[in-house]
C-alpha positions in Angstrom: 0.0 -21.8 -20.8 0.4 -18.5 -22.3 3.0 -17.1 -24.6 5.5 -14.6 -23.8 4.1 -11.5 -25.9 6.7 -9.3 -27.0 6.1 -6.1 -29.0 8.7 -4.5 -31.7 8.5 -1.2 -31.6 9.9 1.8 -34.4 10.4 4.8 -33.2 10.1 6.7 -36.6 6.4 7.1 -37.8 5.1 5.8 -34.2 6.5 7.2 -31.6 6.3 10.7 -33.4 5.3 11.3 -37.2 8.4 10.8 -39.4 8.9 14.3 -40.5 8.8 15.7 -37.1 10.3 19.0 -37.5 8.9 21.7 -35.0 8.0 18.4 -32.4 9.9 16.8 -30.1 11.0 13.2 -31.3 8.8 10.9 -29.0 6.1 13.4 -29.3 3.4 10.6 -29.1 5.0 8.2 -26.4 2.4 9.3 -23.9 -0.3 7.8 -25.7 1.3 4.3 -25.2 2.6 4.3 -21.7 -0.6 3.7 -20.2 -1.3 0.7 -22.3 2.0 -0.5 -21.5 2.1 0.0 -18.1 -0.9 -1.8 -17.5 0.1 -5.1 -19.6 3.5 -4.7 -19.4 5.2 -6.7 -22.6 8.5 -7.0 -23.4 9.8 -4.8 -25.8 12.2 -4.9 -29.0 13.6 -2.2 -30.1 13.2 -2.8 -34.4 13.9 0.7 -35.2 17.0 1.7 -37.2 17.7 4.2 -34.0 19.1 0.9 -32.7 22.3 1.7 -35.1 23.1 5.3 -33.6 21.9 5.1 -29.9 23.1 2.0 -27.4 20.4 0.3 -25.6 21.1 2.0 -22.4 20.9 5.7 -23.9 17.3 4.5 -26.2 16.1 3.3 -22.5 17.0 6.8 -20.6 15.7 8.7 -23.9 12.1 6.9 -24.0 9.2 7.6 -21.0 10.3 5.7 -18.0 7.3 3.1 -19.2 8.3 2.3 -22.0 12.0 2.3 -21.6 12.4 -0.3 -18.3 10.0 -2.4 -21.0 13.0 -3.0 -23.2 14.6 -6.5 -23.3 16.5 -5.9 -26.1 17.2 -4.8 -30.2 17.3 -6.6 -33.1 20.8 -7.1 -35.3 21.8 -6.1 -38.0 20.1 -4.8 -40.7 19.2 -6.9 -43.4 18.6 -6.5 -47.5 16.2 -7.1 -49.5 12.2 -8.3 -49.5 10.8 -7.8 -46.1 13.6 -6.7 -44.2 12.5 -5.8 -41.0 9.9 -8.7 -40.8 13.3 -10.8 -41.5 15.1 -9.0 -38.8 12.6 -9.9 -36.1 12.2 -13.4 -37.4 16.3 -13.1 -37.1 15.6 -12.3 -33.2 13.1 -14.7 -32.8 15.0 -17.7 -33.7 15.9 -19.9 -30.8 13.8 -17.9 -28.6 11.1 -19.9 -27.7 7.5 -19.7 -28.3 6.3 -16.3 -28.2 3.6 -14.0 -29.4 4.7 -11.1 -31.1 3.4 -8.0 -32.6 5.4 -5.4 -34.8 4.0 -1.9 -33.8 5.6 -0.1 -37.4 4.9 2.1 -40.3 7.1 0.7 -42.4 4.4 -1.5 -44.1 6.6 -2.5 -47.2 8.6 -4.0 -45.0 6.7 -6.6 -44.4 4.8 -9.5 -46.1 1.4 -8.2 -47.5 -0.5 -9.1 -45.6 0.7 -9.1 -42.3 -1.1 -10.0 -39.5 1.7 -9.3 -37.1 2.0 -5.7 -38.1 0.0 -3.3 -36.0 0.7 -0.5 -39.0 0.9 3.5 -38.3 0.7 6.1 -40.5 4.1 7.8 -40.7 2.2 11.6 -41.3 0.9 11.0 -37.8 2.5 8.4 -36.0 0.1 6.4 -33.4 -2.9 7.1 -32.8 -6.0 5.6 -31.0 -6.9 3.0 -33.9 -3.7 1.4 -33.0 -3.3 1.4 -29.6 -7.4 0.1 -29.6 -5.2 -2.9 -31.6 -2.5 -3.4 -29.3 -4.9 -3.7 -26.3 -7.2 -6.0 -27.8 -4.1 -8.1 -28.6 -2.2 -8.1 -25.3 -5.8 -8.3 -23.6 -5.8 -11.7 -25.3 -5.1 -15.1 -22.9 
């Protein structure tokens, strides 16, 4: 039988580059959607956006794709080594077996080395290198 696969996604550093003056936040969305659309995970919001926007509004804000992908956030945020790697382990708990993937440019944030993390580079946000690495992984049985 085959996992759920569920994808954390940040917004800052993927979804656009983190200093994004001059673009439009979700500046590189588009490159995803297709991806998305065709294997159609479920997706975790793990971005600190999470504390600022409700679920609802992240949804309407994010390409229609992406956005009816969403299942959920994780919690609060946490302190100390590896944080967000903690926070999705947080949600994770008592969910039942799963694949997962962290789509993220927060690298530090992390255990070293991590083969969950599908890393960006925040100057750029995503690009095809990772989304070559996202399909290979939700192309998997």
């Amino acid at each position: 039988m085959n996992k759920e696969k569920l994808l954390f996604l940040d917004f800052d550093g993927v979804l656009h580059p983190t200093h994004f003056a001059g673009e439009s936040p979700f500046s590189k969305a588009h490159l995803l959607e297709e991806t998305l659309a065709q294997f159609a995970p479920k997706i975790v919001v793990s971005s600190s956006w999470r504390f600022t926007h409700s679920l609802e509004k992240l949804q309407k804000m994010l390409p229609t794709v992406i956005g009816q992908l969403i299942i959920g956030a994780t919690s609060s945020a946490i302190i100390g080594k590896h944080p967000r790697f903690q926070e999705i382990q947080n949600y994770l708990d008592g969910y039942g077996p799963v694949d997962w993937r962290a789509l993220d440019d927060s690298h530090w944030e992390f255990p070293s080395p991590c083969p969950k993390l599908i890393r960006c580079n925040p100057n750029t946000g995503i690009t095809d290198k990772q989304i070559l690495e996202l399909q290979q992984w939700l192309g998997q049985h």
